[in-house]
C-alpha positions in Angstrom: -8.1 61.0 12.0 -8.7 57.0 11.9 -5.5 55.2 12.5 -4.2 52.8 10.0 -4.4 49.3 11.2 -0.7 47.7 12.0 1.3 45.6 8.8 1.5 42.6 10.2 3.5 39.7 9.6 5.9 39.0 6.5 4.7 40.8 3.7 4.3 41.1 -0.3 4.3 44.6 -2.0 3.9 44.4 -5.6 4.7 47.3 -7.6 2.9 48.0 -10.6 5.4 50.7 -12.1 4.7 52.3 -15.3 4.2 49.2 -17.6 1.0 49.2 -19.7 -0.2 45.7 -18.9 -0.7 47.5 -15.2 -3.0 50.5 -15.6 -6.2 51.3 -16.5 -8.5 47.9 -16.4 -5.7 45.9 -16.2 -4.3 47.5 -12.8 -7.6 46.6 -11.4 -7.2 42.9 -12.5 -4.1 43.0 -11.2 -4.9 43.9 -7.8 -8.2 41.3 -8.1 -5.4 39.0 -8.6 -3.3 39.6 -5.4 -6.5 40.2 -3.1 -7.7 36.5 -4.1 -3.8 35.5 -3.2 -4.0 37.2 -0.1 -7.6 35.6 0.8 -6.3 32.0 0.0 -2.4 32.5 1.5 -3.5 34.4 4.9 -0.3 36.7 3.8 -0.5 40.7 4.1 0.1 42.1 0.1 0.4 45.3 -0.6 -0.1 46.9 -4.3 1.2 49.8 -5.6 -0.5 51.1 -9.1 0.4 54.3 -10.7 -1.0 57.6 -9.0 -4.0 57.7 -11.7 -5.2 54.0 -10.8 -4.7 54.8 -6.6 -8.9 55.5 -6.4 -9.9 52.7 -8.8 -7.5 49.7 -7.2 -8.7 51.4 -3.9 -11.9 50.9 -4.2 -12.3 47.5 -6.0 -9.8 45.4 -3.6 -9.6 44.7 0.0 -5.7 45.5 0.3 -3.4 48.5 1.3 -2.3 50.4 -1.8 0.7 52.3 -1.8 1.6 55.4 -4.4 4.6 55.1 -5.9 6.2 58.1 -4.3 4.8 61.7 -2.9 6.5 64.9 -2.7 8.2 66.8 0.4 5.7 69.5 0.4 2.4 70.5 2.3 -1.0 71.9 1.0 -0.5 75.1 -1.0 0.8 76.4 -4.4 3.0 73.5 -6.0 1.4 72.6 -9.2 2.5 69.4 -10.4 3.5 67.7 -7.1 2.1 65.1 -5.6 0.7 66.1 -1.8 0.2 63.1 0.8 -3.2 64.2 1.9 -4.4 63.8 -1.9 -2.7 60.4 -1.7 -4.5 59.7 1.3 -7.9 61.1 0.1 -8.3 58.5 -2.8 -7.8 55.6 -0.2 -3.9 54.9 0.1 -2.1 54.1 3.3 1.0 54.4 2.6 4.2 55.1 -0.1 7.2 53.8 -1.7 10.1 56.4 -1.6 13.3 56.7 -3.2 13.3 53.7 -5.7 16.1 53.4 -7.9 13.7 55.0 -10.5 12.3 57.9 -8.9 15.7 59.3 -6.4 15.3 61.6 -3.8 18.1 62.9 -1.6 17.9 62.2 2.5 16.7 65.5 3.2 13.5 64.7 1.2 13.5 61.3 2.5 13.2 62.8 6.4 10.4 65.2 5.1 8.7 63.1 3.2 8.6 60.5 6.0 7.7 63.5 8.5 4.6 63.7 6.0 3.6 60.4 5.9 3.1 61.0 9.7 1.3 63.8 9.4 -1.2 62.3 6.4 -1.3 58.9 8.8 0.4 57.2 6.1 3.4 54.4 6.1 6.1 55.3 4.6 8.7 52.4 2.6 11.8 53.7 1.5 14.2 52.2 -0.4 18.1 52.0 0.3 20.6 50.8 -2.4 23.5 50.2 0.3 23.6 48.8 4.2 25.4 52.7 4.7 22.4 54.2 2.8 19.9 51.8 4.8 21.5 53.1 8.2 21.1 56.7 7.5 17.4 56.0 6.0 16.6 54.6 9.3 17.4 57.8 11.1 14.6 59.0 9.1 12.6 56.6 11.3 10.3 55.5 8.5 8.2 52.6 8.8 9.5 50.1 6.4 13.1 50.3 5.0 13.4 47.8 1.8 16.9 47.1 0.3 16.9 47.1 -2.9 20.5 47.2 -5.6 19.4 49.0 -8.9 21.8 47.2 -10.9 20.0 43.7 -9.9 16.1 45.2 -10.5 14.5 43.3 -13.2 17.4 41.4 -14.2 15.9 38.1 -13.2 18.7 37.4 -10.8 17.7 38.2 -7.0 19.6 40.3 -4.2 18.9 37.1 -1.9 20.8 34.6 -3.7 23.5 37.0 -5.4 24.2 39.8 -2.0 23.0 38.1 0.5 25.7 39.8 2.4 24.3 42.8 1.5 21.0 41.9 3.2 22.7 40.8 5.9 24.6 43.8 6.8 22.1 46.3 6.1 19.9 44.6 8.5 23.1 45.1 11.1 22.6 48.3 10.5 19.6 49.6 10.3 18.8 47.4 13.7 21.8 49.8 15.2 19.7 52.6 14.7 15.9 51.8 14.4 14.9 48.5 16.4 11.7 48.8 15.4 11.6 49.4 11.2 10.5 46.5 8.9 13.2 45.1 6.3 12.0 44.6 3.7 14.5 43.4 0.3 13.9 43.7 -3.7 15.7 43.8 -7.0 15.3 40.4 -9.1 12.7 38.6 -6.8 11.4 36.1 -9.5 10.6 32.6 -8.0 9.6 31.3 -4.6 13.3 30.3 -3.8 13.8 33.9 -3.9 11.1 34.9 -1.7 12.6 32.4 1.1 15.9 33.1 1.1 15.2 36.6 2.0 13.2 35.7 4.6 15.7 33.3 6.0 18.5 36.6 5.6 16.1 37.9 8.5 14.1 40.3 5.7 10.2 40.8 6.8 8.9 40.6 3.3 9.5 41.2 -0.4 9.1 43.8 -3.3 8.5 42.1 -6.2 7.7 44.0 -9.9 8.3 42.6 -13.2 8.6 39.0 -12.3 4.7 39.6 -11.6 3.6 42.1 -13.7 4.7 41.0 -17.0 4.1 37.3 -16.1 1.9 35.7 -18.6 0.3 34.4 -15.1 1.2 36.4 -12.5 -1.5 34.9 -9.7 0.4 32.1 -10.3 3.5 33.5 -9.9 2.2 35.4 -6.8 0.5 32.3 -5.4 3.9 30.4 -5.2 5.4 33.7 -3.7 2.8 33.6 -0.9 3.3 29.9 -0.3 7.1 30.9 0.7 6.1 33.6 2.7 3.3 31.6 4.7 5.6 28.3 5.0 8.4 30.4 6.7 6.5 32.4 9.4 
């Protein structure tokens, strides 16, 4: 099985979700989009489309693509989940777990993470509280991104509104896995954002609708990577 190459540096993950101006075509143009930032910035993005756009963004960018979650199961009869090898197969390298909008309890976390390693796959889970964050880590997923649902898509970031939160969760989780990438998320809009969680001691960024539904969102992602590039 080839190895995924390392995530290095501070990085960009832009979820696509389930919003309409993100699938199909326009998931493709999308990702077009954030390879050409990645190109000019130097910065590592990551896009994560809906399952039925994985193959298509896969094959027309140069960038990891996520799914937007997989299921604790292995190869055999359970219609209607979604298996890590077939997320792997279409060209994926990795996965976003437990968002605020698709929960899973830690037992599923742990296996899921368990087959991420067994699909050579990263695996980014979500935590909604430094507690939640620590017991993630225990997991010993890959990335760890902290994320407060009530502050997703509100516009208002967890940088500039918790930063304590960040703070502390990266305490925490660096009690228990020394080696996991923080990430944060929730209401990452501007490129003020985007470096006050870096200067929290975060590796990176989620971003969502603050791209997506932007009338202009390489713009939007061009100022992001600026940030990112001017801090490391």
């Amino acid at each position: 099985m080839a190895l995924i190459k390392p995530l290095r540096g501070h990085l960009l993950i832009v979820t696509f979700k389930a919003y309409i101006v993100a699938t199909g075509k326009r998931a493709i143009e999308l990702a077009k989009s954030a390879e050409k930032v990645a190109r000019d910035s130097g910065v590592t993005v990551v896009v994560v489309p809906q399952f039925t756009d994985l193959k298509a963004v896969s094959e027309s960018v140069d960038l990891r693509v996520f799914s937007q979650h997989l299921d604790p199961v292995k190869p055999g009869a359970f219609t209607g989940r979604v298996l890590a090898e077939a997320v792997k197969s279409v060209g994926a390298e990795g996965t976003l777990l437990n968002h605020s909008e698709r929960r899973i309890g830690m037992v599923e976390i742990g296996t899921c993470v368990e087959r991420c390693v067994d699909a050579n796959l990263y695996s980014l889970v979500c935590a909604d509280t430094a507690q939640s964050a620590a017991e993630i880590a225990r997991t010993e997923p890959d990335m760890i991104a902290i994320e407060p649902p009530d502050l997703i898509g509100s516009g208002i970031s967890v940088s500039k509104a918790r930063p304590e939160l960040i703070t502390d969760s990266i305490q925490k989780i660096r009690a228990v896995g020394p080696s996991v990438k923080i990430l944060c998320g929730a209401g990452i809009t501007t490129e003020e954002d985007v470096s006050k969680a870096i200067k929290l001691g975060t590796e990176g960024v989620l971003v969502a609708s603050s791209v997506v539904k932007s009338k202009d969102p390489l713009s939007v992602l061009s100022k992001m990577a600026i940030a990112i590039s001017s801090m490391s």
